[in-house]
N, C-alpha and C positions, 0 to 999 in steps of 0.2 A: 536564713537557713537553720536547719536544726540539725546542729553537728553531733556526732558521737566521737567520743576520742577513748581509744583502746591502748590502754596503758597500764604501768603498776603505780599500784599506789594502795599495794597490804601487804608490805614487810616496815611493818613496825619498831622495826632494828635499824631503819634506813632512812634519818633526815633528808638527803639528796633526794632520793627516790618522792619523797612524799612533796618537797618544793618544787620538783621540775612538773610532778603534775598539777601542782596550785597552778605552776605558771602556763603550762600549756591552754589550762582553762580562761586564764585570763587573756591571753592571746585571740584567743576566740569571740570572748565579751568586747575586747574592744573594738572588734569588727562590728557588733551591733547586731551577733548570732546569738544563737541558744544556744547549748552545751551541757552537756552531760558525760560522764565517765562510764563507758561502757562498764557494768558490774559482773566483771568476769572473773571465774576462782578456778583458776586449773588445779585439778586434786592432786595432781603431781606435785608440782610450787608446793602448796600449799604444807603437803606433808613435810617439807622440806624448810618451810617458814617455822612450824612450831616449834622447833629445835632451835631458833634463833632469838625465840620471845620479843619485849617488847620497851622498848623505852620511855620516858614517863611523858605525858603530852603527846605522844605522837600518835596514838591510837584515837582520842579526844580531836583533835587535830583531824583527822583525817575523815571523820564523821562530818565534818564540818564541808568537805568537797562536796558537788555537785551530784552526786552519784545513782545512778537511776536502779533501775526493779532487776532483782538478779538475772543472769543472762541464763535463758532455757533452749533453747535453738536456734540454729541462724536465721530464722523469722522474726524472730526478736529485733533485729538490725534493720528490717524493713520501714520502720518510721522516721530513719535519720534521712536527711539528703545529702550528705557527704561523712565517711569518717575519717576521722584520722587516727593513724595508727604509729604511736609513738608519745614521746621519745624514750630515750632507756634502752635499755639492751631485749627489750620484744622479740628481736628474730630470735633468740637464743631458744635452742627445742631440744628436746632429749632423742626427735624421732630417729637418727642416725647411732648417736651414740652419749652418755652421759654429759650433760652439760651442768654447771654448778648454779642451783635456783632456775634450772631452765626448765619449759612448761613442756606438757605432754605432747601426742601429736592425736587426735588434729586440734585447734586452737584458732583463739580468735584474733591473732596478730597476722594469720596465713587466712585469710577469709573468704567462706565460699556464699557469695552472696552476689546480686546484680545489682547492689548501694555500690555508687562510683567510692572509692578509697585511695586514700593519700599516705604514705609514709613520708612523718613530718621527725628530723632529727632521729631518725630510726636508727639500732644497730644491735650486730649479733654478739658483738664481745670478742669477736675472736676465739668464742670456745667452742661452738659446734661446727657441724660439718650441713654442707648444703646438696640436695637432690634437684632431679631435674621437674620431680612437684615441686619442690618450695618454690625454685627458680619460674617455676611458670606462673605461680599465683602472684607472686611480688613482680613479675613482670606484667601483670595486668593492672597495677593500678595505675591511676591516672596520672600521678606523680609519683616518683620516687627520691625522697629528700633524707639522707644516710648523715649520722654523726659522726662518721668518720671512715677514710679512704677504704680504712680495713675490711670493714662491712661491703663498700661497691664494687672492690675486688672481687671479693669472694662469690657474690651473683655473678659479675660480670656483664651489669646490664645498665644501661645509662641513668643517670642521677646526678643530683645537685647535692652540692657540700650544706648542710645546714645544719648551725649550732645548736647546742641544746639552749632548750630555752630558758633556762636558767638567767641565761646573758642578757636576754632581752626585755626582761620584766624590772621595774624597780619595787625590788623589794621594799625596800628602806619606804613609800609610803603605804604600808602594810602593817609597820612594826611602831614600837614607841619605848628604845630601850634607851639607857644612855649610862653604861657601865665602863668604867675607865682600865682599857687591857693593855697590857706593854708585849707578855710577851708568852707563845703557850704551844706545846708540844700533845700533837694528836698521835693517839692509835686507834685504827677504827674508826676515826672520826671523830671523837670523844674531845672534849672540853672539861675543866672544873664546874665551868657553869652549865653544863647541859641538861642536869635536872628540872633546873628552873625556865628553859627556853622552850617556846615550840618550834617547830620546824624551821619558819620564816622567820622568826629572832635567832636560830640558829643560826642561818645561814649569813644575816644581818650582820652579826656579829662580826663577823670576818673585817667588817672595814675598820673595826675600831683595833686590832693588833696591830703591834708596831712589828711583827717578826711573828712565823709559823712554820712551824717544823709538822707534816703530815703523810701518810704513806694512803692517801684516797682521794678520789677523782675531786666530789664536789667541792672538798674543802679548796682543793688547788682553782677548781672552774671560782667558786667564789674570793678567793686574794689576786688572780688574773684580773677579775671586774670590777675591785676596789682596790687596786695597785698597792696589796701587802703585799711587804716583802716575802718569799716565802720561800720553803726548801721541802720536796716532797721527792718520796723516797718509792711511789708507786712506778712501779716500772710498765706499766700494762701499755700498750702500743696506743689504744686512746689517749691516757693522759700523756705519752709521750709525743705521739702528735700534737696532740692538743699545744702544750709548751713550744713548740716549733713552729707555727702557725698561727697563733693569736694576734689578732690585733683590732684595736675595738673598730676604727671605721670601718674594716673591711667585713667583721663579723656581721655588721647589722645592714651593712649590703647586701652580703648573704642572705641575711633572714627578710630584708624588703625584698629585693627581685624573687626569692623565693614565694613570700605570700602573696605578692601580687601574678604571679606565674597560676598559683594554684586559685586564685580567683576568690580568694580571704576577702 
């Protein structure tokens, strides 16, 4: 099949963000599909991005994604046979009322097209509000697969729990670092070595800490999957599900019955 996957992956300020779409892509590859990164720039986001600028490697780094011809109409979406739409916080929309980095309305996470569509690890954050349009487009897709309870509250419409896919990809053969780390306190997500990493050595990284202090999502999703110790001071209702609910076999159960449900 030739998948589209509508996702972020241009804020530049956001290692997590720009891994979980590496790995989305390669979920897809190893099915034995084609894939491509829907190239969509909501002018909202984006005004909202340049205020946040850019980290070294990550902008380099993300040219390197799969990422197809800029998105011009929903005709554009007519040559995929399936998308997926996800993971990351994509439902998050301003059309109700201000959400922080959330896209305008209408958008290609809420999509008006007759391409069957899948949200894979999808989720609103918790910071918007939802109408009974969003709730009807998100209810037509074929699947609906939420990062977190919070998210399928909020629609209130049936769905499967599935991880972000960070969890399921091994990075580690991607990367070739071998830096010896004992012990390192993040804000923002920041490292001493971050200049020198890209994304996927970023996140890499995390297995060789003997101890990490963090107040953000992906640093915590990555020492969950490399069993660092770790102490993370983000309160946001994802990562605090997240920490109550982990556990490796069950997560990749999730993510198996999940892709084979959706016909991956």
């Amino acid at each position: 099949m030739n998948i589209g996957i509508a996702t972020f992956f241009d804020n530049y300020s956001n290692e997590g963000q720009l891994v979980q779409a590496f790995c989305m892509c390669e979920i897809v590859k190893s099915k034995g599909h084609k894939v491509e990164l829907i190239n969509y720039q909501d002018p909202i986001r984006q005004k909202t991005l340049k205020n946040l600028g850019s980290r070294h490697g990550n902008r380099a780094f993300a040219d390197t994604l799969p990422i197809g011809e800029k998105f011009q109409s929903w005709k554009c979406l007519n040559k995929y046979d399936l998308i997926l739409i996800g993971s990351d916080e994509v439902l998050k929309t301003n059309k109700l009322s201000l959400a922080p980095i959330g896209s305008g309305w209408p958008n290609i996470f809420y999509p008006i097209t007759d391409v069957p569509y899948v949200y894979f690890a999808a989720s609103c954050g918790g910071a918007c509000e939802v109408d009974q349009e969003m709730i009807d487009i998100v209810g037509k897709a074929k699947f609906r697969g939420f990062r977190d309870s919070e998210t399928g509250n909020m629609f209130n419409l049936d769905y499967d729990l599935v991880p972000d896919p960070t969890f399921m990809v091994d990075i580690g053969n991607y990367v070739d670092i071998n830096v010896p780390f004992e012990k390192i306190s993040l804000h923002d997500g920041r490292h001493p070595h971050q200049n020198n990493f890209n994304p996927l050595e970023w996140f890499h990284s995390f297995s060789m800490f003997s101890y990490v202090e963090t107040d953000r999502m992906h640093p915590t999703v990555a020492c969950l999957k490399y069993g660092t110790d770790c102490h993370t001071t983000d309160t946001r209702f994802k990562t605090k599900e997240l920490l109550n609910i982990y556990d490796a076999k069950k997560f990749r159960e999730l993510y198996t019955n999940f892709i084979n449900k959706i016909g991956l």
